[in-house]
C-alpha positions in Angstrom: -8.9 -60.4 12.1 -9.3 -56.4 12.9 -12.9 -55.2 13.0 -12.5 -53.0 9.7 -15.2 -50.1 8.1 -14.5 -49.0 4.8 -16.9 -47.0 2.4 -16.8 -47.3 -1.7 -18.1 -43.8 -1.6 -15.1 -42.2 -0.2 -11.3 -43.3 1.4 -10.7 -43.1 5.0 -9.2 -39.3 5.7 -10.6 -38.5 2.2 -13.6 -36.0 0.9 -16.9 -37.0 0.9 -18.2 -36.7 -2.6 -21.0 -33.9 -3.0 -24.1 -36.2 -3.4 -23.4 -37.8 0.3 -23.8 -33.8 1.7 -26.5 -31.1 2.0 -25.0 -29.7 -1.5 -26.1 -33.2 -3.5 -29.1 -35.2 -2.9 -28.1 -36.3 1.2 -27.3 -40.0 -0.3 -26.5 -42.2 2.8 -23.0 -43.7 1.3 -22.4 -47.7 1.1 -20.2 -49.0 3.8 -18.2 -52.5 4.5 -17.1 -54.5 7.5 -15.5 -57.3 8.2 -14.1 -58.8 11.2 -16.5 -58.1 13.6 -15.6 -60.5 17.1 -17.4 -63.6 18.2 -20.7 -63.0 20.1 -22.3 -60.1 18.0 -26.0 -60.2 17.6 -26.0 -56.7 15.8 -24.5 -53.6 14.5 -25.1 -50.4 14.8 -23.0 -47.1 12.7 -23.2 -43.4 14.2 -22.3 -40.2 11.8 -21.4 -37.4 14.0 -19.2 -34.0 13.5 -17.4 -33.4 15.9 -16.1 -30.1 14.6 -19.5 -28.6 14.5 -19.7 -24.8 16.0 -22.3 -25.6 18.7 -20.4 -28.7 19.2 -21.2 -32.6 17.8 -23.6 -32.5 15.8 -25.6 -35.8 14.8 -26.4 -36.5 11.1 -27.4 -40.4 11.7 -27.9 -43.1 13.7 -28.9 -46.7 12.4 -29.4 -49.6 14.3 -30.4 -53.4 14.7 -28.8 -54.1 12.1 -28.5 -57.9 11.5 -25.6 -59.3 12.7 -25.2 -61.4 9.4 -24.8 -58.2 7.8 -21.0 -57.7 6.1 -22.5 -53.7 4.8 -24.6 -51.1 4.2 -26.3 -49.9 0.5 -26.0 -46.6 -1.1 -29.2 -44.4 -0.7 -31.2 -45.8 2.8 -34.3 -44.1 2.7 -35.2 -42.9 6.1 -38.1 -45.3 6.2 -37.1 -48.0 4.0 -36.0 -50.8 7.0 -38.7 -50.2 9.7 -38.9 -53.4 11.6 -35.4 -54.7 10.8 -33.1 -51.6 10.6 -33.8 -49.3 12.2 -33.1 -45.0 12.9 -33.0 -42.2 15.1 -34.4 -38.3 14.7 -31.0 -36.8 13.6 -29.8 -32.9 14.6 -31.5 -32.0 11.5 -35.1 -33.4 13.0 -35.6 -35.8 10.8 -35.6 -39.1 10.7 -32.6 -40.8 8.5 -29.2 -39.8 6.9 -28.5 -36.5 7.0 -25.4 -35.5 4.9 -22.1 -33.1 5.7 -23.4 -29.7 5.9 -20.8 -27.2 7.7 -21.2 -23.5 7.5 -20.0 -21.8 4.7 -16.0 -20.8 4.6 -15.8 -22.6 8.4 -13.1 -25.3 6.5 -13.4 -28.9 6.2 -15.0 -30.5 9.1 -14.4 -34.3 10.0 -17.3 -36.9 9.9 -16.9 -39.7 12.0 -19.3 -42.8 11.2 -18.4 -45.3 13.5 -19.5 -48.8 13.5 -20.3 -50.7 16.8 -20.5 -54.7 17.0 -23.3 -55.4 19.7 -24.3 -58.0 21.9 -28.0 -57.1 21.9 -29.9 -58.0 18.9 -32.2 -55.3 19.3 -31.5 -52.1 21.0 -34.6 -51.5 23.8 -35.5 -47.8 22.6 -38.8 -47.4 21.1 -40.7 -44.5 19.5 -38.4 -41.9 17.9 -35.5 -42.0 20.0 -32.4 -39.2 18.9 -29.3 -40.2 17.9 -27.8 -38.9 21.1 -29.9 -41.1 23.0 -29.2 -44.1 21.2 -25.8 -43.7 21.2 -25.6 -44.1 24.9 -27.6 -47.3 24.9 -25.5 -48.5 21.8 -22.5 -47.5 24.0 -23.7 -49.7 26.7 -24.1 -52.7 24.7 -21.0 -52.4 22.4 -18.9 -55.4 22.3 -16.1 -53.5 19.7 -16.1 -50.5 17.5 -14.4 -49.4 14.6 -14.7 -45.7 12.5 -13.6 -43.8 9.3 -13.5 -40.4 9.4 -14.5 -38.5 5.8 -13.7 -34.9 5.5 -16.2 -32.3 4.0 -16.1 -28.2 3.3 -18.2 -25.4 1.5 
């Protein structure tokens, strides 16, 4: 079986709905998986735009996620999982999902969330780390990733 993300909220290559971006209310969207290989102890998704104009920008990073875990709910509050799930500072400065927001009349931009099945349980950062920097430990520990890419303009 194919590590596989999908997302009820929106089709792979299809709009995010309003609510999901800075226009709505910045709703984290649900996601699936299945498929994920033998030997992961967690996941871990990263939203990033890659089309931004002062290059990627990071809109979330959520980690140590249980590896028993087949999705993610509608709506995380940036808070809601401390000490299971957990999440990085995004580019916004905050802690949590932040949604599509691309300049005005710059065309749709691409957001990639990509999922990563880990071998680590637990990724060693600690305090607030960035989604940059957690990234590169996630990166380091990733046994197999897989992504869908939603498309969002103003």
């Amino acid at each position: 079986m194919t590590f596989h993300l999908t997302s009820p909220s929106f089709p792979s290559g299809g709009k995010i709905p309003a609510q999901h971006s800075c226009d709505g209310g910045d709703v984290s969207p649900q996601f699936h998986w299945s498929g994920a290989p033998a030997g992961t102890a967690s996941f871990a998704l990263i939203c990033s735009d890659p089309d931004a104009p002062a290059g990627t920008w990071y809109h979330w990073a959520v980690f140590d996620i249980p590896a028993t875990a087949t999705g993610l709910p509608e709506h995380i509050p940036a808070e809601a999982h401390d000490g299971i799930i957990r999440q990085a500072i995004n580019d916004f400065g905050r802690k949590g999902y932040g949604g599509p927001c691309p300049p005005r009349g710059h065309g749709p931009h691409h957001y990639h969330f990509t999922l990563y099945a880990l071998k680590a349980a637990r990724l060693p950062v600690t305090g607030s780390p960035r989604c940059r920097d957690v990234e590169r430990i996630i990166k380091e520990n990733a046994l197999a990733r897989t992504e869908l890419i939603g498309l969002y303009g103003r």
